[in-house]
C-alpha positions as CSV (number, residue, x, y, z in Angstrom):
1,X,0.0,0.0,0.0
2,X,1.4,3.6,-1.0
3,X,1.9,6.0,1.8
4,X,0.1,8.9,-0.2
5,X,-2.4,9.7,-3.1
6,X,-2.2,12.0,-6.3
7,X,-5.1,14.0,-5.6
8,X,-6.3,16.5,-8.8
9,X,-9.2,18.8,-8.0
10,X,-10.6,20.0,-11.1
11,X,-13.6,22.9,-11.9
12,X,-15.0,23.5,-15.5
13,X,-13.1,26.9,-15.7
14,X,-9.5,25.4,-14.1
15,X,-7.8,23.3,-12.0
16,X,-8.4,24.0,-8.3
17,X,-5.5,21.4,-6.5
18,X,-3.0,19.1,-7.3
19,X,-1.0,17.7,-5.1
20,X,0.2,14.3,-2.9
21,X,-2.5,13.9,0.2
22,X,-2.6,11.1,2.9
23,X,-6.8,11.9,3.1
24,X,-9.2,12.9,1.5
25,X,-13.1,13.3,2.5
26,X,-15.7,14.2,0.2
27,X,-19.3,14.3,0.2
28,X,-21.4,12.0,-2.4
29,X,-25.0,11.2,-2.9
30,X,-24.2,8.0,-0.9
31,X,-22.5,10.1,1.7
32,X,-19.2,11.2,3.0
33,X,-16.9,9.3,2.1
34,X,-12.5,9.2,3.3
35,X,-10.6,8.2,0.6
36,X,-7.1,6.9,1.7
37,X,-4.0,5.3,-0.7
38,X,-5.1,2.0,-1.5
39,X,-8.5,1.8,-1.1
40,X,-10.2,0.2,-3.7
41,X,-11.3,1.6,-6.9
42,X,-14.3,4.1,-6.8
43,X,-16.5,6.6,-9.1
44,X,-19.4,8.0,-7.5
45,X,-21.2,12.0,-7.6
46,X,-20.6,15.2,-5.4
47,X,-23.1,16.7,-3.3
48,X,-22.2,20.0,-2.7
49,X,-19.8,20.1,0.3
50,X,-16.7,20.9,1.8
51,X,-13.8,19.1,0.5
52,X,-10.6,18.1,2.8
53,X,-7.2,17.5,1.6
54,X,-5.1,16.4,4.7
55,X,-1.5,16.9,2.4
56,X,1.4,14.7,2.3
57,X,2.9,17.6,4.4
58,X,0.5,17.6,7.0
59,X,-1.2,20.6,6.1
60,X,-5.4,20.7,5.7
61,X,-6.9,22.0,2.4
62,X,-10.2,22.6,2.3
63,X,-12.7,23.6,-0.9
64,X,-16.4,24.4,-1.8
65,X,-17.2,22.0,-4.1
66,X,-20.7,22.5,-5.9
67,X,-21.5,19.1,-7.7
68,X,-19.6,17.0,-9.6
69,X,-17.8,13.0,-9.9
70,X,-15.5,11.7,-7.7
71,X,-13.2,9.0,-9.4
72,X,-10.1,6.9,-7.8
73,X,-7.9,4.3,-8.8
74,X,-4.2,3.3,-8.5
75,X,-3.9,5.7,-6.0
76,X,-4.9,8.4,-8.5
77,X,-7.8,10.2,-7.1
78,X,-10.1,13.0,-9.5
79,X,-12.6,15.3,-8.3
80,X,-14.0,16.9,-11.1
81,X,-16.5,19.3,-10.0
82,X,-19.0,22.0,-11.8
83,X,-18.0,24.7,-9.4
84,X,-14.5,24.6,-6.6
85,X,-13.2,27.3,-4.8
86,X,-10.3,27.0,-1.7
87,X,-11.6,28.3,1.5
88,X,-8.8,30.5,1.2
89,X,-10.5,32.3,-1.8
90,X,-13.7,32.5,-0.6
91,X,-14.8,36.2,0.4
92,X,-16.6,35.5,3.7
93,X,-18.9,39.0,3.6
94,X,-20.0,38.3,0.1
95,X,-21.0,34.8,0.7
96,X,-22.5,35.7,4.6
97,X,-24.7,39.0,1.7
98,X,-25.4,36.2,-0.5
99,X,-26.9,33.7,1.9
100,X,-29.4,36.5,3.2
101,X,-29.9,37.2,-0.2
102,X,-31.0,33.7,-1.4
103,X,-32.7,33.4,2.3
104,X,-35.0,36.3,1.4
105,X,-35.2,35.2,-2.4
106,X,-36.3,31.6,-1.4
107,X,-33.4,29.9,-3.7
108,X,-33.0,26.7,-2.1
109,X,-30.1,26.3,-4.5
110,X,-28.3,29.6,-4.3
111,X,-28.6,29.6,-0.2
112,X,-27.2,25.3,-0.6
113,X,-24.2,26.9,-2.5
114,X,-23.6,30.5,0.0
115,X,-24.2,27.7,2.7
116,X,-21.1,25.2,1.4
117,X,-18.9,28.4,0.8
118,X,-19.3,29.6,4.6
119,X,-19.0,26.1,5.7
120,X,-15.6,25.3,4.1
121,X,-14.0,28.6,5.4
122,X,-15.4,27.5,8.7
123,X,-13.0,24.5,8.2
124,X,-10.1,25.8,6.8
C-alpha cells in the first residue's frame, strides 16, 4: 500500500488542487466518504460540500465544491466538480450577503451553495 495519493481537484473553468494527500473526504449522494491510498477503486457523484485535503505535508486543504464525480484508482484520485473554490479564496462578507440574499429570495439552490462556501471557510 502507498503511503500517499495523487489528488487533482478540477472545476470547469480550471484546476483547483494538485497535489500528494494522505486523506481525503468528500461528500457524495451515498455520503461522506474518506478516501485513503489503497483503497479500492471508486467513481461516484458530489453533493455539494466541503472538500478536505489532509497533504502529504501535514497541512489541511479545504474547498467548496458544488457538484460534480468523484473517481479513484491506482492511487490516483479525480474530483472533477462543476464549481470549486479553496476556502482561502472564498470572500466571507460576500457569501454571509449572498446567503441572506437567497434566504430572502427563497433559492433553495443559491442559499445550498452561500451555505457550502461559509461552511468550508469554517473549516479551513
Amino acid at each position: 500500500m502507498a503511503a500517499e495519493l495523487h489528488v487533482e481537484l478540477v472545476a470547469a473553468d480550471r484546476n483547483v488542487w494538485s497535489g500528494e494527500a494522505t486523506l481525503v473526504v468528500a461528500r457524495t449522494t451515498s455520503g461522506d466518504i474518506g478516501v485513503m491510498p489503497g483503497h479500492q477503486p471508486l467513481l461516484g457523484v458530489l453533493e455539494s460540500g466541503p472538500v478536505t485535503i489532509r497533504t502529504s505535508e501535514g497541512q489541511t486543504v479545504v474547498a467548496a465544491v458544488h457538484g460534480g464525480f468523484i473517481s479513484f484508482a491506482d492511487d490516483k484520485l479525480s474530483l472533477l466538480a462543476e464549481i470549486a473554490e479553496l476556502a482561502d479564496e472564498i470572500d466571507v462578507q460576500r457569501a454571509e450577503r449572498a446567503l441572506e440574499r437567497a434566504k430572502s429570495a427563497a433559492d433553495a439552490s443559491a442559499e445550498r451553495r452561500a451555505d457550502v462556501r461559509l461552511r468550508a471557510v469554517a473549516v479551513g
